[in-house]
FITI-237945 format. One record per residue (C-alpha): z, x, y; residue number from 1; residue in one letter. Coordinates in Angstrom, 3 decimals. Layout:
# residues N
LOLUM        Z        X        Y   i aa
LOLUM        Z        X        Y NUM  A
...
***
This chain:
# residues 309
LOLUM        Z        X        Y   i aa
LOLUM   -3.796   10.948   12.844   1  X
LOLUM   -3.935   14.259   14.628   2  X
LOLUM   -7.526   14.567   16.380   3  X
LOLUM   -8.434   11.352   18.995   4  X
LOLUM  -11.444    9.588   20.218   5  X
LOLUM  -12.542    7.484   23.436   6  X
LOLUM  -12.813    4.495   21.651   7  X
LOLUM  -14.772    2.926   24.744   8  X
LOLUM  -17.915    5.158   24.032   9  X
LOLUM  -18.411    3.939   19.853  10  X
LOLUM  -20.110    0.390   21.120  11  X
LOLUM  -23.704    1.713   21.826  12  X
LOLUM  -26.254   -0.116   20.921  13  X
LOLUM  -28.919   -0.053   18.031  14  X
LOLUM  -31.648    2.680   18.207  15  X
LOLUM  -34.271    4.236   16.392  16  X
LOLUM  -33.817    6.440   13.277  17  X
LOLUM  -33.435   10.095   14.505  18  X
LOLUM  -35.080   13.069   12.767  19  X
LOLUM  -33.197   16.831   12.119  20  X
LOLUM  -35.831   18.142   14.028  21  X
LOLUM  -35.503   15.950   17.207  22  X
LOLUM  -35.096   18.007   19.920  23  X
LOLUM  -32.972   17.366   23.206  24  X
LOLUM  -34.723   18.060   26.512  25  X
LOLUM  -33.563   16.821   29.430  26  X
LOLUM  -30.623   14.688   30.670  27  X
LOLUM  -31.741   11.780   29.698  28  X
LOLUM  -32.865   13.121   26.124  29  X
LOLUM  -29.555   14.197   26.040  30  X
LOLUM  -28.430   11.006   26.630  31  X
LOLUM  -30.689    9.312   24.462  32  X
LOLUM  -29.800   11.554   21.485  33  X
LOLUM  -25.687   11.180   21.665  34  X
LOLUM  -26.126    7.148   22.159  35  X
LOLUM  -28.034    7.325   18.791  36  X
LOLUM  -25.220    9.846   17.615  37  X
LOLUM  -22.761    6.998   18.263  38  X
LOLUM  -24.542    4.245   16.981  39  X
LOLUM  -24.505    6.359   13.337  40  X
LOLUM  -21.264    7.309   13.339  41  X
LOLUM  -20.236    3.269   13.899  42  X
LOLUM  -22.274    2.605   11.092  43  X
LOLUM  -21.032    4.926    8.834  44  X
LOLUM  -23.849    7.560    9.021  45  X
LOLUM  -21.725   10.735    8.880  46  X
LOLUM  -25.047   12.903    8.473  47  X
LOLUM  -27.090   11.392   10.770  48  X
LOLUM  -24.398   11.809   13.316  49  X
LOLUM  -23.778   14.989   12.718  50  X
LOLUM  -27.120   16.019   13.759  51  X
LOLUM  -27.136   13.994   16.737  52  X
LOLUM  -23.495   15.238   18.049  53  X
LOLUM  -24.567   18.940   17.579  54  X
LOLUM  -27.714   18.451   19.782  55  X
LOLUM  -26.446   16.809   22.291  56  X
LOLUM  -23.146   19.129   22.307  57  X
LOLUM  -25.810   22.390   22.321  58  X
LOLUM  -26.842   21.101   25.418  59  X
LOLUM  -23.576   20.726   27.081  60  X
LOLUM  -22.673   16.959   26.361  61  X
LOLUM  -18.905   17.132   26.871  62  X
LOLUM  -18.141   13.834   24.785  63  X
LOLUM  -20.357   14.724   21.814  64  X
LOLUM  -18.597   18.488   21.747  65  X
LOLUM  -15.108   16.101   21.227  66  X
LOLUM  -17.150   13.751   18.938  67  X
LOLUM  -18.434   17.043   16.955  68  X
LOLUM  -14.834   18.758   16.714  69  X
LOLUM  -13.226   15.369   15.747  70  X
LOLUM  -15.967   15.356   12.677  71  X
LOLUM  -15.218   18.942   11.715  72  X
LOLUM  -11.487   18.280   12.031  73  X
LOLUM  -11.412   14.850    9.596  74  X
LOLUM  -14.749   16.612    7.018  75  X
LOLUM  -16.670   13.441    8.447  76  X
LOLUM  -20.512   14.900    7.449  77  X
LOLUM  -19.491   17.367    5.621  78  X
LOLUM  -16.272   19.605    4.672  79  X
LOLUM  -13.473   20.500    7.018  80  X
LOLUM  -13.694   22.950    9.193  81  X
LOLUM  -10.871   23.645   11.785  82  X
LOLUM  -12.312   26.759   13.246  83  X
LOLUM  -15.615   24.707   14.821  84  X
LOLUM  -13.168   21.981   15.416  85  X
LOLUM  -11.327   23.838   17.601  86  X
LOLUM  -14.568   25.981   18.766  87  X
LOLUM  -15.989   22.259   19.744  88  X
LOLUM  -12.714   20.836   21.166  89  X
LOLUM  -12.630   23.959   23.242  90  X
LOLUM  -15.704   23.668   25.128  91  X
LOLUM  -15.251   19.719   25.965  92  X
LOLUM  -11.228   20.454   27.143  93  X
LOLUM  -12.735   23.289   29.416  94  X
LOLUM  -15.089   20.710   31.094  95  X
LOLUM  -11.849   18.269   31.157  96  X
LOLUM  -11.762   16.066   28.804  97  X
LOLUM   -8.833   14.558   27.892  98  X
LOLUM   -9.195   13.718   24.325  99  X
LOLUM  -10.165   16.997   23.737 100  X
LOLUM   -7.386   18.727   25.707 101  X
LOLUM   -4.821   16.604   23.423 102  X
LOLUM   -6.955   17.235   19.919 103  X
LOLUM   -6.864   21.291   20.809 104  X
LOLUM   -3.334   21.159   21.747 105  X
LOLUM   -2.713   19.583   18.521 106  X
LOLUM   -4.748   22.183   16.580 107  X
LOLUM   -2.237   24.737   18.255 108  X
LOLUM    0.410   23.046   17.097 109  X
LOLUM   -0.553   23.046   13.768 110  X
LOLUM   -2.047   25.900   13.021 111  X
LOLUM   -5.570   24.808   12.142 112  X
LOLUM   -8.253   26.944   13.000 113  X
LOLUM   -6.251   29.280   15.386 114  X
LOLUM   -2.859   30.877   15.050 115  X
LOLUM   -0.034   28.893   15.657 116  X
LOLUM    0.832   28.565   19.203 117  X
LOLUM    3.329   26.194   20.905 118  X
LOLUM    2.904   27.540   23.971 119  X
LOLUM   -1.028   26.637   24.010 120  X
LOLUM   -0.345   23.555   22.476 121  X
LOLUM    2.261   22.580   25.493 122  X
LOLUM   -0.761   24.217   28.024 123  X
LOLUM   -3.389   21.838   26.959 124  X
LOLUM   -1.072   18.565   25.911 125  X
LOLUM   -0.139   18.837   29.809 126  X
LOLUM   -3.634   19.560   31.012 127  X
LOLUM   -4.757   15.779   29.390 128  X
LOLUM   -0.871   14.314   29.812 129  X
LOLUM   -1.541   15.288   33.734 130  X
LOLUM   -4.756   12.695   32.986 131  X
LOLUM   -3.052    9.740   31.769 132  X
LOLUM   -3.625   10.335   28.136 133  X
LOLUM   -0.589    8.336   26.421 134  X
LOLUM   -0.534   10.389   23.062 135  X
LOLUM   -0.161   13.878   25.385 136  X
LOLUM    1.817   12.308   27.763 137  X
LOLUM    4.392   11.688   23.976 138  X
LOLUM    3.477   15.110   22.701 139  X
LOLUM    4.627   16.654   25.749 140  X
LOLUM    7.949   14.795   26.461 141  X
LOLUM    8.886   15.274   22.374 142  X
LOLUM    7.648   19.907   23.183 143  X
LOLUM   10.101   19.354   26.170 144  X
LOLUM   12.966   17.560   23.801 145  X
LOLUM   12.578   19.886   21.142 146  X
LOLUM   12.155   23.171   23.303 147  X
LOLUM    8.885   23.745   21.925 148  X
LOLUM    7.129   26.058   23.374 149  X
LOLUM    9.065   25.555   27.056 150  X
LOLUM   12.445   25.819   27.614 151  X
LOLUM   14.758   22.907   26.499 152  X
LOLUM   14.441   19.980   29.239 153  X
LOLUM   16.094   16.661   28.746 154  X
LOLUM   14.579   15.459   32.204 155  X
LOLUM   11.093   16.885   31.519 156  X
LOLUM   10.978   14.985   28.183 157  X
LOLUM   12.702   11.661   29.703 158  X
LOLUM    9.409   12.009   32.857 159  X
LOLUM    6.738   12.153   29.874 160  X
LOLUM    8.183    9.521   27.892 161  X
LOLUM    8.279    7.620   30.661 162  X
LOLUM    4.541    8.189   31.301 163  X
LOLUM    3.772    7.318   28.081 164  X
LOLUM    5.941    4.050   27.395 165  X
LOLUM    4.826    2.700   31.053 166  X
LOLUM    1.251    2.538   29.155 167  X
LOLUM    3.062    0.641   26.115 168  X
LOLUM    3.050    3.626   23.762 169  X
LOLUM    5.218    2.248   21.272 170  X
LOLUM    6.888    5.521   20.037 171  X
LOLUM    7.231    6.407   23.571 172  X
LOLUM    9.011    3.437   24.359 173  X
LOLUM   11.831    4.130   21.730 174  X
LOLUM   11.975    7.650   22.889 175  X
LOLUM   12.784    6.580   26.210 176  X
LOLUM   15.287    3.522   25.024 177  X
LOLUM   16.791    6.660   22.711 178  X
LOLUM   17.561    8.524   25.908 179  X
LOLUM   19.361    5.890   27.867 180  X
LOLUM   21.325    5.318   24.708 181  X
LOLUM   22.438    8.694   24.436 182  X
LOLUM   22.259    9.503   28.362 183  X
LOLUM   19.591   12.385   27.672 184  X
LOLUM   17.622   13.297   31.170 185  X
LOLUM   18.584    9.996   32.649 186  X
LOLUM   21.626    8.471   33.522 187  X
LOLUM   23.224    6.268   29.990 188  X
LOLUM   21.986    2.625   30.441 189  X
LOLUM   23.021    0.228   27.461 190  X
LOLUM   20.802   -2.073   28.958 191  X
LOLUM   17.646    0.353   29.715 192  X
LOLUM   18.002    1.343   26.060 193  X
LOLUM   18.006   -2.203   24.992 194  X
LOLUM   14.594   -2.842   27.524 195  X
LOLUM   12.192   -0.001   26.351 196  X
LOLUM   13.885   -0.989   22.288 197  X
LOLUM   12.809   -4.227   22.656 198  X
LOLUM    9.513   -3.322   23.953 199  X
LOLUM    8.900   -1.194   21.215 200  X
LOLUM    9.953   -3.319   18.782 201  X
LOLUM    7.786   -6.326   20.023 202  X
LOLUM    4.888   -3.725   18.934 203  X
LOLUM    6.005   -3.167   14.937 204  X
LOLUM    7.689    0.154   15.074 205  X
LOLUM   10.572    0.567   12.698 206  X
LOLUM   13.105    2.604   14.351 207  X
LOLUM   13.315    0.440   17.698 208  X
LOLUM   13.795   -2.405   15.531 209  X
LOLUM   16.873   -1.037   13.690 210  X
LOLUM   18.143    0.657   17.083 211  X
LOLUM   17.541   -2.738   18.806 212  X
LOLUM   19.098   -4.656   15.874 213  X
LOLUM   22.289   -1.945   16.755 214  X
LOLUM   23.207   -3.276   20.141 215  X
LOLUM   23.107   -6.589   19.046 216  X
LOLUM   25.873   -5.362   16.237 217  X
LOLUM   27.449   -3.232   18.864 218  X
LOLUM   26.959   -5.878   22.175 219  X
LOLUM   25.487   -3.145   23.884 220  X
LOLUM   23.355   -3.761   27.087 221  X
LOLUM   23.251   -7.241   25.017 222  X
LOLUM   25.893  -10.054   24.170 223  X
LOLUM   27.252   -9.085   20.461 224  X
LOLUM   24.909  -11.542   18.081 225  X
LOLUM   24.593  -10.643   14.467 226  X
LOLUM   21.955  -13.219   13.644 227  X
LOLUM   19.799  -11.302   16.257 228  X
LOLUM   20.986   -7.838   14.629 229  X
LOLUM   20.368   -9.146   10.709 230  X
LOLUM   16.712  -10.414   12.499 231  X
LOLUM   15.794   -6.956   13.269 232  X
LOLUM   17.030   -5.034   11.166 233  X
LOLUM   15.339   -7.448    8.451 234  X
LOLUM   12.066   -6.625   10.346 235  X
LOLUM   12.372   -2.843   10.176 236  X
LOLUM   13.722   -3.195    6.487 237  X
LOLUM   10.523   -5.226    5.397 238  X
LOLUM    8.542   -2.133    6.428 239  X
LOLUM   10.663    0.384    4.380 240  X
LOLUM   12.540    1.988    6.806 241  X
LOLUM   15.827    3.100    4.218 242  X
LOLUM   18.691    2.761    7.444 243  X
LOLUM   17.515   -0.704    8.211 244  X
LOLUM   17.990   -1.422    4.306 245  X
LOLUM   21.155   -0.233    4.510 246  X
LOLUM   22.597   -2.326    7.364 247  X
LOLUM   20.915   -5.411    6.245 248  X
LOLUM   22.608   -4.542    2.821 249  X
LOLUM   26.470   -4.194    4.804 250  X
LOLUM   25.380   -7.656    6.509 251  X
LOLUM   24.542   -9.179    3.046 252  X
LOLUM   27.719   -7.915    1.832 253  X
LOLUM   29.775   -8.945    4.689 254  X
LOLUM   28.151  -12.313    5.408 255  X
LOLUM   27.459  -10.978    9.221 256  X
LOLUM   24.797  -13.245   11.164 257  X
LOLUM   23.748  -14.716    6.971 258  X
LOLUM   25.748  -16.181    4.206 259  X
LOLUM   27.151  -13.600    2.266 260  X
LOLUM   24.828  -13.063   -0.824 261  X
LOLUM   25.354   -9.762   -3.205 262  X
LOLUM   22.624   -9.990   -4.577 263  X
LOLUM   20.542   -9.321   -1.280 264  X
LOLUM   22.535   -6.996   -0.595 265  X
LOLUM   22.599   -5.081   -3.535 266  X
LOLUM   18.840   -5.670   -3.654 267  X
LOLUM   18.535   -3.569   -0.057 268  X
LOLUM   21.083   -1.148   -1.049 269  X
LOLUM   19.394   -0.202   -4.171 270  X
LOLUM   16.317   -0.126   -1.823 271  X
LOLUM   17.963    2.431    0.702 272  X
LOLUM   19.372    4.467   -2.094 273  X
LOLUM   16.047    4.770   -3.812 274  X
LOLUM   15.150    6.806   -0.450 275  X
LOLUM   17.950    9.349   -0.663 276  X
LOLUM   20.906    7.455    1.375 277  X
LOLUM   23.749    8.265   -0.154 278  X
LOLUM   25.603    5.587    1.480 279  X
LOLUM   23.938    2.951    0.286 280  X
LOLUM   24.114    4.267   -3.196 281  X
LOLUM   27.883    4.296   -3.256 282  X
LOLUM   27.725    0.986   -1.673 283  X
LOLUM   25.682   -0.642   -4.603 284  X
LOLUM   27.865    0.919   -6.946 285  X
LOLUM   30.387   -0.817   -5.470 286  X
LOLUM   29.030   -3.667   -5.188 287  X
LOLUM   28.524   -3.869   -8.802 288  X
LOLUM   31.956   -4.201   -9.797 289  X
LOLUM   32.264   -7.249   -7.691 290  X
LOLUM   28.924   -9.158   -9.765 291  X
LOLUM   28.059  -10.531  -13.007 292  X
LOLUM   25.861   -8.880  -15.060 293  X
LOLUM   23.286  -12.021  -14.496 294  X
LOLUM   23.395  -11.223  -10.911 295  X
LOLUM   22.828   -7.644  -10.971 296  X
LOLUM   19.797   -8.118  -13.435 297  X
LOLUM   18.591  -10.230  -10.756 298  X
LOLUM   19.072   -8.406   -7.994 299  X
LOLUM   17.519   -4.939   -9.779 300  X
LOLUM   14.664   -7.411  -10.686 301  X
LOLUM   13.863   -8.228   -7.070 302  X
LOLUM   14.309   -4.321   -5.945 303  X
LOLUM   11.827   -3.446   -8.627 304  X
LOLUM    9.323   -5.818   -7.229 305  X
LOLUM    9.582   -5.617   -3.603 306  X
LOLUM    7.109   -4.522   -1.372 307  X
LOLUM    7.064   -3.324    2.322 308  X
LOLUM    5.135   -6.114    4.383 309  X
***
């Protein structure tokens, strides 16, 4: 998702139906009229929140500007429209708000509703990274990877990712573990890698489970265990990830931390190949001239009907 939200502000509570022509007056109006803003858009209201986020936004309300942009950006209300997304993200990041510094940076990056501009994207992804905001904090460590829209900086990138991980961003996390791997902007730690993979890949994500599931197969910042590397890299193969399909297929194959079995492993090669890795399809082929027909029926049969979990 490219456009964020303080989730902390959707729990207001119920209030009375509010009219187009309802009119903001003073603070508390203002108040008055975003809280009932909230409570429709948590309810489903689009229109009704519409209203309420552009009255309490023409008056200045910094969090119903973001809440207004965000609407514009994802054609909640009505069709989307990135040029008063941006106009609304605008006027909330100039009065410093976070979200909205991160959603406008990300409208720069893309090139939705203003000309596309690395530069202003890195500009306001640090002006809400420099305020905690996890997502930026990511954004700006990957601009500073990538030399996008700053010079190339392996340091820079390994601070931000830092930043970001330290709050559990997932994604950050392997980012950082990636870096110690490789020694990018911080010293090469086997072990560091194997800390912020592991963290990671307590949270779901794909890649740190596969990388993880590699020092295991490697004994890299870890004893070599290849029941702990098949666990893994079964994890990030159940959620489709084609290089974890692969090495659970060579596993398979190999009978490396499970029973050899060909048809699980041709199963996950066939898998991995169907996703463009070439490797995996000459493996399968291979493969095939050591089964029976009965077992490759079988294992195209269970390829055909898997599912990512």
């Amino acid at each position: 998702m490219r456009a964020t939200l303080r989730t902390l502000l959707l729990a207001a509570v119920g209030v009375v139906a509010l009219s187009a022509s309802a009119v903001a007056q003073g603070p508390a109006d203002v108040d008055r009229v975003f809280s009932q803003g909230v409570a429709a858009y948590n309810r489903g209201d689009f229109d009704t929140a519409l209203i309420s986020f552009r009255l309490a936004a023409a008056q200045g309300n910094a969090t119903a500007q973001t809440y207004l942009g965000f609407m514009y950006d994802n054609a909640e209300g009505g069709p989307e429209n990135d040029v008063e997304a941006v106009k609304w993200y605008r006027l909330a990041a100039a009065q410093s708000i976070a979200e909205a510094q991160y959603n406008l940076a990300q409208m720069y990056r893309d090139g939705k509703g203003v000309p596309q501009n690395d530069a202003e994207a890195v500009r306001w992804y640090r002006l809400a990274a420099e305020q905690g905001l996890s997502q930026a904090q990511f954004n700006l460590g990957n601009m500073y990877r990538n030399g996008e829209g700053v010079p190339q900086n392996d340091a820079e990138a390994a601070k931000w990712s830092r930043l970001a991980a330290e709050q559990g961003d997932a994604e950050a996390q392997y980012n950082l573990g990636h870096m110690y791997y490789n020694g990018q902007g911080v010293p090469q730690n086997y072990s560091e890698a194997v800390r912020w993979y592991r963290l990671s890949a307590d949270q779901g994500l794909a890649q740190a489970q596969t990388s993880l599931g590699v020092t295991y197969t490697n004994g890299e910042g870890v004893p070599q265990n290849d029941a702990e590397a098949f666990r893994w890299y079964r994890l990030a193969a159940e959620q489709g990830l084609a290089q974890a399909q692969f090495n659970l297929g060579l596993m398979y194959t190999n009978g490396d931390g499970v029973p050899e079995n060909y048809v699980e492993a041709y199963k996950w090669f066939a898998l991995s190949a169907a996703q463009g890795n070439a490797q995996a399809k000459n493996n399968r082929d291979i493969l095939r001239g050591r089964m029976t027909p009965a077992q490759i029926a079988e294992a195209q049969k269970l390829a055909a009907e898997w599912k990512p979990k």
